[in-house]
Kinemage of the C-alpha trace (Angstrom):
@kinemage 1
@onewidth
@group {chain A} dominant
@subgroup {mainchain}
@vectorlist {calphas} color= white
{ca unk a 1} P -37.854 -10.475 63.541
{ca unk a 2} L -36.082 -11.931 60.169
{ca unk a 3} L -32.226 -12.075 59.603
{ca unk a 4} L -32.179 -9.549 57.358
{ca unk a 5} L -34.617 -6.735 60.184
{ca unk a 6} L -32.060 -7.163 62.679
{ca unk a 7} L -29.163 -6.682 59.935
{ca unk a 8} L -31.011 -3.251 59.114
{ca unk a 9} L -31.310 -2.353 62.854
{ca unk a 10} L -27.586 -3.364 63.695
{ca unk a 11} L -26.660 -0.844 60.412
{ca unk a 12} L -28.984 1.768 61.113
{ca unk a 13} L -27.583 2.263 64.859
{ca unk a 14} L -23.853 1.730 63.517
{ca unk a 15} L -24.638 4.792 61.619
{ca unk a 16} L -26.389 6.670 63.856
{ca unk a 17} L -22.999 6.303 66.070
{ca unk a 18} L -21.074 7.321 63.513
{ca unk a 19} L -23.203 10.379 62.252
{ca unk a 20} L -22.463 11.034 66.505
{ca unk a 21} L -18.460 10.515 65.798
{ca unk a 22} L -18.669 12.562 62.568
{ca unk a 23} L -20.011 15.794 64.496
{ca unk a 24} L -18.053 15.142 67.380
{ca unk a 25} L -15.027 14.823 65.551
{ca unk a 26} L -16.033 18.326 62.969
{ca unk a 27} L -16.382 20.304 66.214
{ca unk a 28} L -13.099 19.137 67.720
{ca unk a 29} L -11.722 20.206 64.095
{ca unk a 30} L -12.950 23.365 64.007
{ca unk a 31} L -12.227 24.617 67.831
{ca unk a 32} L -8.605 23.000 67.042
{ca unk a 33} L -8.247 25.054 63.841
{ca unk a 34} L -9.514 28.373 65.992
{ca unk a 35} L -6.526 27.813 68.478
{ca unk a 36} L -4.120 26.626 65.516
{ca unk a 37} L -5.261 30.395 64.015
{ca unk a 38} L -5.091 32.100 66.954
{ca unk a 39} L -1.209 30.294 68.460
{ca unk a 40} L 0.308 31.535 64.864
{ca unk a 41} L -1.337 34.945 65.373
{ca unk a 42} L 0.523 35.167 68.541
{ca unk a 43} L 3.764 33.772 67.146
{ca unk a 44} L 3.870 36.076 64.232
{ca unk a 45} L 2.884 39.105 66.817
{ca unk a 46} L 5.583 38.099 69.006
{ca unk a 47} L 8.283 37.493 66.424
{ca unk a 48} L 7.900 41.156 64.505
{ca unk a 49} L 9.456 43.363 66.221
{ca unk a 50} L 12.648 41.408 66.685
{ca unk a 51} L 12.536 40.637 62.903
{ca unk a 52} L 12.183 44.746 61.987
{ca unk a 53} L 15.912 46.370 62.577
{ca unk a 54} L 16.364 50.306 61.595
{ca unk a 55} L 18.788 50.249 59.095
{ca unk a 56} L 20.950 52.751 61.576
{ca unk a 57} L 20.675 50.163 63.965
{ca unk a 58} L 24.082 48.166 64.034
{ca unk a 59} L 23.895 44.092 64.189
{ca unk a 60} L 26.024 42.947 67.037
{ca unk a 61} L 27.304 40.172 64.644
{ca unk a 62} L 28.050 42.067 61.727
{ca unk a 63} L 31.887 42.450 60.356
{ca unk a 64} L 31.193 45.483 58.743
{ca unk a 65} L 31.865 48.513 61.404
């Protein structure tokens, strides 16, 4: 085998492990975007109802009563 076969062999399986890295690392993306999605769904959920005051409803902290 010449210099420049095994050169093209040692390349070809450096990017076959990377094509390997490349889809590993796109699935970890996208499963870590899904919970990134659904933790600020949750947040947003959870934080509403405090946010949302009746304007009868007095504010503990206000001067004005």
């Amino acid at each position: 085998m010449s210099s420049s076969e095994k050169t093209i062999e040692r390349l070809t399986k450096t990017i076959e492990t990377q094509v390997k890295t490349i889809e590993a690392m796109s699935n970890e993306l996208a499963l870590l975007r899904e919970q990134v999605a659904d933790l600020t769904e949750k947040l947003s959920k959870k934080s509403s109802p405090k946010t949302k005051r009746h304007h009868k409803q007095m504010n503990l902290f206000d001067d004005q009563w």
